[in-house]
C-alpha positions in Angstrom: -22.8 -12.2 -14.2 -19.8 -12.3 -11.8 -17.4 -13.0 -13.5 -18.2 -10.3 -16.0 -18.4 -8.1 -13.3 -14.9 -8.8 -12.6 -13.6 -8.6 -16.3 -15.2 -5.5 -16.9 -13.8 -4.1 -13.6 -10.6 -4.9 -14.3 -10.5 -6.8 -10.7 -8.3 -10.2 -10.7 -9.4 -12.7 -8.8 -6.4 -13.3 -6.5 -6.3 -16.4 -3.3 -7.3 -15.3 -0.1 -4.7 -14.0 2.4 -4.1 -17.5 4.9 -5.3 -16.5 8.3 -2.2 -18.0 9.5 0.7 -16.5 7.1 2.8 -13.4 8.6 1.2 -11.1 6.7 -2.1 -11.7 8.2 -0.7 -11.2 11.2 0.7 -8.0 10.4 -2.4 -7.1 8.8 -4.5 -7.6 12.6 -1.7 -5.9 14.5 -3.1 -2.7 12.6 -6.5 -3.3 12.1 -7.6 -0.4 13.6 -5.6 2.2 11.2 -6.3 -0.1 7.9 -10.4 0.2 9.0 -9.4 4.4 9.6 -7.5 4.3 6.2 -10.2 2.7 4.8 -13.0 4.4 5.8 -11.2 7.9 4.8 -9.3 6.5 1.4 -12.7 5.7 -0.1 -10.3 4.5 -2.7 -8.6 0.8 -3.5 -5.9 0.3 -1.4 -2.9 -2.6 -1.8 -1.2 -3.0 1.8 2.8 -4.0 1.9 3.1 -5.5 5.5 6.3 -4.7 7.0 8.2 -5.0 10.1 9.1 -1.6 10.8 6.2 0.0 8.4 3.5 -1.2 6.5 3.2 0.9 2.9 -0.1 1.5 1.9 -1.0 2.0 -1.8 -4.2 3.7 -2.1 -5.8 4.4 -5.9 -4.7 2.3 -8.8 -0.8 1.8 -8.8 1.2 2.5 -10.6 -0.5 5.0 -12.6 -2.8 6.8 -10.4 -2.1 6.2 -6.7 -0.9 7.9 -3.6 0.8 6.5 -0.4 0.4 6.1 3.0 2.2 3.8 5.8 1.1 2.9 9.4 4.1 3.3 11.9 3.7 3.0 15.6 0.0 2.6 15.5 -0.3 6.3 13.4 -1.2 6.6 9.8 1.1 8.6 7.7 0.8 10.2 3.9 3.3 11.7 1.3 1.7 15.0 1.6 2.2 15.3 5.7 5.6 13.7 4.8 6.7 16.3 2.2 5.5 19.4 4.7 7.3 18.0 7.4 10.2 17.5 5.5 10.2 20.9 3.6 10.2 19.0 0.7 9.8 20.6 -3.1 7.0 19.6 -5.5 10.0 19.0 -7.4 12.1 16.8 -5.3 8.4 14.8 -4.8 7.6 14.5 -8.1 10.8 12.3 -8.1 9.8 10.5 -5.1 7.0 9.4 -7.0 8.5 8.2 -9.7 10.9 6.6 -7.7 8.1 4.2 -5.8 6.2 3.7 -9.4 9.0 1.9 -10.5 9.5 -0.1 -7.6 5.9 -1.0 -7.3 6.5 -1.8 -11.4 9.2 -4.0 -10.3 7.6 -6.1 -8.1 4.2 -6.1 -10.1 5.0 -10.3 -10.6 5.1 -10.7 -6.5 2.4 -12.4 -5.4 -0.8 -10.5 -4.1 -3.7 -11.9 -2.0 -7.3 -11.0 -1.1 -8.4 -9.8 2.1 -10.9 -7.9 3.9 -10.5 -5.1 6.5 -13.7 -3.5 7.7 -16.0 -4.9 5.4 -13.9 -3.6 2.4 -12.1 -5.8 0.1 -7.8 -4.5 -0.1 -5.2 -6.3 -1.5 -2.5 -7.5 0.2 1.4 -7.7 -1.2 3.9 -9.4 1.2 6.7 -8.4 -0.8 9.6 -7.8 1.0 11.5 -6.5 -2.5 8.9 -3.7 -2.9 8.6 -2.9 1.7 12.2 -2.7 1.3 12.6 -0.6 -2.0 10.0 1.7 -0.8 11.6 1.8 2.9 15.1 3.1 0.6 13.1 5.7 -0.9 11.2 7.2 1.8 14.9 7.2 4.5 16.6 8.7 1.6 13.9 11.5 1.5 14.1 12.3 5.2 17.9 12.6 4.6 
């Protein structure tokens, strides 16, 4: 019944993240945000570990998703980001677009399995889409 589960829930099976790897790492530096994300995202969320900032996808990217990143121990989102910023709904909308197709660019990277608080997340150490993303958001703040 598992595995129907999984086909019908449109859920890969994907490796577990190695305990040892850079990402996991990453990934423990932060726990206590990721379980805070978690608890209040209710939602799937797909973590890009980065040096700087860790990009967190929450919903089901690249169609339906919105965004949040973990930078000196505080949690971040678009919407804080674009009030801050004085963005337009206009100017976001592009934003938006702008981080679908890097997430749809890096859609071949490599993703692994791991748990944070009792909830499964996925885990992309893709330094093509933490850097592409990174672009995006700078040249927002611009």
């Amino acid at each position: 019944m598992g595995f129907f589960n999984k086909m019908f829930s449109g859920q890969k099976d994907r490796p577990p993240l190695d305990a040892a790897s850079p990402a996991a790492q990453r990934l423990a530096a932060m726990n206590s945000e990721l379980e805070e994300l978690a608890r209040q995202a209710n939602d799937n969320l797909e973590v890009v570990p980065g040096a700087q900032r860790s990009w967190v996808f929450i919903g089901k990217p690249p169609k339906r998703f919105g965004l949040a990143w973990i930078e000196d121990n505080q949690v971040k989102n678009l919407k804080s980001f674009a009030d801050e910023k004085g963005i337009t709904p206009a100017r976001m909308t592009r934003i938006v677009d702008e981080i679908r197709e890097a997430y749809v660019a890096s859609e071949s990277d490599p993703r692994f399995d791991a748990e944070v608080a009792g909830t499964r997340v996925l885990v992309a150490p893709s330094k093509r889409l933490e850097q592409k993303v990174d672009e995006i958001i700078q040249s927002a703040e611009a």
